[in-house]
C-alpha positions in Angstrom: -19.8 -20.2 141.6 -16.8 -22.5 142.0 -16.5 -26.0 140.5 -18.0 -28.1 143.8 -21.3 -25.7 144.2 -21.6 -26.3 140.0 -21.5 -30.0 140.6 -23.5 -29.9 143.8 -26.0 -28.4 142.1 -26.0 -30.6 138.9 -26.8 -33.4 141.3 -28.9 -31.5 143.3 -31.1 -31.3 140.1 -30.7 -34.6 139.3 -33.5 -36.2 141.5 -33.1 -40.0 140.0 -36.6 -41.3 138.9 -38.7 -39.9 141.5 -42.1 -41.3 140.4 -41.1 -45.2 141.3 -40.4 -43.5 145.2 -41.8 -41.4 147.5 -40.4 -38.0 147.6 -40.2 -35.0 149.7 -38.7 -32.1 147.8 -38.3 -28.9 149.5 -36.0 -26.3 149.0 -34.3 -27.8 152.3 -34.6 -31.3 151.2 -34.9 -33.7 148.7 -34.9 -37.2 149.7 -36.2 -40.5 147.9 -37.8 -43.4 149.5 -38.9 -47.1 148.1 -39.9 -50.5 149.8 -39.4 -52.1 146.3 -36.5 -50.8 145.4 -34.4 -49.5 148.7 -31.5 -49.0 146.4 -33.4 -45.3 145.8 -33.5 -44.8 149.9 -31.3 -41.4 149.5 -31.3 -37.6 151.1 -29.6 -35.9 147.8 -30.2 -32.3 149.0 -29.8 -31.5 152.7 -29.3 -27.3 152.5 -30.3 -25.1 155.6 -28.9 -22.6 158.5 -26.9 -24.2 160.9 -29.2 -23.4 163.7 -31.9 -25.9 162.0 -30.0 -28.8 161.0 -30.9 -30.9 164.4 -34.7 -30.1 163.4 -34.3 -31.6 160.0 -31.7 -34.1 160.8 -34.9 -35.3 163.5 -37.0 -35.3 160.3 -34.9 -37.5 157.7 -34.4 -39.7 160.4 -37.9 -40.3 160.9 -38.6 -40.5 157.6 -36.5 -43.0 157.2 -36.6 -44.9 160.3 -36.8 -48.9 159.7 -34.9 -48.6 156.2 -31.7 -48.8 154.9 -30.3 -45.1 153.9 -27.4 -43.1 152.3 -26.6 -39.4 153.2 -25.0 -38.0 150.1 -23.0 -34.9 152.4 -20.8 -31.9 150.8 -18.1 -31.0 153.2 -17.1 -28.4 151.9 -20.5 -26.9 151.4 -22.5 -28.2 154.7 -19.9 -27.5 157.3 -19.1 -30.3 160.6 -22.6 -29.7 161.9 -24.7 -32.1 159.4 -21.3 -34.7 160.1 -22.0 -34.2 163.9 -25.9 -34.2 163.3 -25.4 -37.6 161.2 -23.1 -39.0 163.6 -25.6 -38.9 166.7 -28.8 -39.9 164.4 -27.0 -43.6 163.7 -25.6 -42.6 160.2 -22.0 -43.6 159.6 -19.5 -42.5 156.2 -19.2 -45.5 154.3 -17.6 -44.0 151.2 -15.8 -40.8 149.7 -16.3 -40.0 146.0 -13.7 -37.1 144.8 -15.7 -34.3 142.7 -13.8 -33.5 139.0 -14.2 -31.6 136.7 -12.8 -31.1 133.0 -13.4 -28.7 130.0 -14.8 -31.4 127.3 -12.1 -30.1 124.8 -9.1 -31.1 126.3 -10.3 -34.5 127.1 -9.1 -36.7 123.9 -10.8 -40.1 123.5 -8.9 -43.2 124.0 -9.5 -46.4 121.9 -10.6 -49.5 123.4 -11.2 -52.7 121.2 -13.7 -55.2 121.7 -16.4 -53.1 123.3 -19.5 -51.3 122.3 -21.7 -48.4 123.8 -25.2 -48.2 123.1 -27.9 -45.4 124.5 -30.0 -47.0 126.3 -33.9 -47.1 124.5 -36.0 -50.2 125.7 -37.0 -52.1 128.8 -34.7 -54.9 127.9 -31.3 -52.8 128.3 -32.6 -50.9 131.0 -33.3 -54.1 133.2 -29.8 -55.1 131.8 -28.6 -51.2 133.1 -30.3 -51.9 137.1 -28.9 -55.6 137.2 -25.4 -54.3 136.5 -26.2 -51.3 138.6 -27.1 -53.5 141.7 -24.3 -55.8 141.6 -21.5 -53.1 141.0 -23.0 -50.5 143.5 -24.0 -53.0 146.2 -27.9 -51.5 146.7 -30.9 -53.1 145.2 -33.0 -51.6 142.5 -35.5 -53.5 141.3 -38.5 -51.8 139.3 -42.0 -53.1 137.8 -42.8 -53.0 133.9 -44.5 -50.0 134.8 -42.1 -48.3 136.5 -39.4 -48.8 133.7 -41.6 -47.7 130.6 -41.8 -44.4 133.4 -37.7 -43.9 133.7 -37.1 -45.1 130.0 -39.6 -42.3 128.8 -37.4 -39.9 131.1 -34.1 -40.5 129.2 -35.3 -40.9 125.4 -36.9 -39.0 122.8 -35.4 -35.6 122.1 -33.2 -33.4 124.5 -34.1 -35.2 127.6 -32.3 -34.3 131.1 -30.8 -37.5 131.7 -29.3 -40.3 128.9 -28.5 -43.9 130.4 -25.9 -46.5 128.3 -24.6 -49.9 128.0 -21.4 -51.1 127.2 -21.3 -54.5 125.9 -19.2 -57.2 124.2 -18.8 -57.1 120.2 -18.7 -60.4 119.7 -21.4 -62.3 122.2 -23.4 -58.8 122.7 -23.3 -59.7 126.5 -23.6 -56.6 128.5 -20.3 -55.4 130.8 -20.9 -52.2 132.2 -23.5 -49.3 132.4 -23.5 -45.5 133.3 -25.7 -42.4 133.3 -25.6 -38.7 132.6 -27.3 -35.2 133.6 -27.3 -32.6 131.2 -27.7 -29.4 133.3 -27.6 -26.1 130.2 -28.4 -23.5 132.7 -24.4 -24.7 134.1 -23.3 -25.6 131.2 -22.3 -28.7 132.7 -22.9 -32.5 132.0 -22.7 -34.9 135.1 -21.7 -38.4 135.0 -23.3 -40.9 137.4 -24.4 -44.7 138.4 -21.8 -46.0 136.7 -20.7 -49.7 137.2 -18.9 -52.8 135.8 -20.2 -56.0 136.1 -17.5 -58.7 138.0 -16.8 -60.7 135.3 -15.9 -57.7 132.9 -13.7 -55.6 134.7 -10.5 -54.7 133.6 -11.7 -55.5 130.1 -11.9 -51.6 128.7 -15.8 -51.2 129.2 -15.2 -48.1 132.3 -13.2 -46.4 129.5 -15.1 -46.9 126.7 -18.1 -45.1 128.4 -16.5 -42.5 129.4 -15.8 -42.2 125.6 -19.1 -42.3 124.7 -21.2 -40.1 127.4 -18.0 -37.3 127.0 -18.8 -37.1 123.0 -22.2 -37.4 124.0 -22.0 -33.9 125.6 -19.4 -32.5 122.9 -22.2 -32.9 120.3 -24.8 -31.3 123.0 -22.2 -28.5 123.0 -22.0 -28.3 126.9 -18.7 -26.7 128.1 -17.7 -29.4 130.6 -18.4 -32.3 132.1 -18.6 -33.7 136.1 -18.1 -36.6 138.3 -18.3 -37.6 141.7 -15.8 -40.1 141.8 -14.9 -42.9 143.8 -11.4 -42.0 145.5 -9.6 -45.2 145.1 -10.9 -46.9 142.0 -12.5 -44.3 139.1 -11.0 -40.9 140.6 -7.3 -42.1 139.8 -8.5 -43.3 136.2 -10.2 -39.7 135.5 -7.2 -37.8 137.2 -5.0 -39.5 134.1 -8.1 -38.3 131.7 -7.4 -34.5 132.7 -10.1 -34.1 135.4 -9.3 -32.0 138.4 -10.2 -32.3 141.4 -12.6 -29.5 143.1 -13.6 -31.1 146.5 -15.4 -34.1 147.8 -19.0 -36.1 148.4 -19.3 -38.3 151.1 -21.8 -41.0 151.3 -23.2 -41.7 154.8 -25.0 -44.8 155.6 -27.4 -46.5 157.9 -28.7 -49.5 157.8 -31.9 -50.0 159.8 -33.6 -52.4 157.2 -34.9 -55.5 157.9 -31.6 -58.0 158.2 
């Protein structure tokens, strides 16, 4: 299995917090769908023959007909016909994220002053983590009490699948940043994800100083590597410099059929 199918699949895996959503999760397709929050309005795994992509391209479409969504697309996996399928069903690519890849020992940590990291283990810092998270990536989330005692139980307590953190500011404890990881054993791989800086405290160190901390995150889980889809012009040039390498792309397509 070559690097791209590894991460594919690491993100295939990771299905987000499916019980704030709706969910269908077939072997074909997994997909997410939320009134409250339509930040989580996403088709993660689209995988079938090429003769049946129309049939389920008809289906997502349905599914998610009056809401914003985003088409999360392998190119070098799915082939032009889901890009042709997309195109004609009102979907339109909106953003290209580079996949990389890098063996956790020859990444070396670099020091950034000023910043902390914390794992993320109550309600407060994961409302703090979804604020962030909606500014930087442009898509609402927005959860009940409920709902977030549900995700924080799914990234705390012993070995979970996915960890969540917070960089913030030494000396006025604000938060600045926020980002997530996937530990998949069975590929030896850990995937970063989510990841965002708030406005007022970019450029400040707090990108870097997560990577820091998830990367020796997964050293002490003793994973082999570690993953990211990348966006091409601002994170992939910073993780190139790191020692990632590049092993194909994700593209994000989008359509926006929400209420204006």
């Amino acid at each position: 299995m070559d690097d791209i199918e590894r991460l594919a699949r690491t993100f295939w895996i990771h299905t987000g917090d499916p019980h704030t959503t709706q969910c269908v999760d077939r072997p074909d397709l997994f997909c997410r769908m939320s009134d409250s929050s339509p930040g989580d309005n996403e088709v993660v795994r689209f995988w079938c023959e090429p003769k049946a992509v129309d049939a389920l391209m008809a289906e997502v479409s349905a599914l998610f007909q009056g809401t914003d969504c985003i088409f999360c697309v392998f190119p070098q996996l799915h082939g032009p016909a889901v890009d042709d399928a997309l195109s004609r069903h009102g979907f339109q690519p909106t953003g290209v994220f580079e996949g990389r890849v890098a063996r956790i020992e020859d990444i070396a940590p670099r020091a950034i002053s000023g910043v902390g990291v914390r794992m993320v283990t109550c309600i407060k810092d994961l409302k703090d983590l979804y604020s962030i998270r909606t500014e930087s990536a442009g898509r609402t989330f927005r959860y009940t009490d409920t709902e977030l005692s549900e995700i924080l139980q799914g990234c705390t307590g012993e070995n979970p699948p996915c960890r969540r953190f917070l960089a913030f500011d030494l000396v006025t404890g604000q938060p600045m940043a926020q980002g997530s990881m996937v530990i998949c054993r069975d590929l030896g791989l850990a995937m970063l994800f989510g990841g965002g800086t708030a406005e007022e405290h970019r450029t400040k160190g707090a990108y870097t100083a997560l990577l820091n901390a998830r990367i020796e995150y997964a050293r002490d889980a003793q994973l082999d590597e570690v993953g990211i889809f990348a966006k091409r012009d601002t994170a992939s040039p910073i993780l190139e410099r790191r020692g990632f390498r590049s092993c194909g792309t994700m593209v994000e397509w989008t359509r926006n059929d929400g209420p204006k």
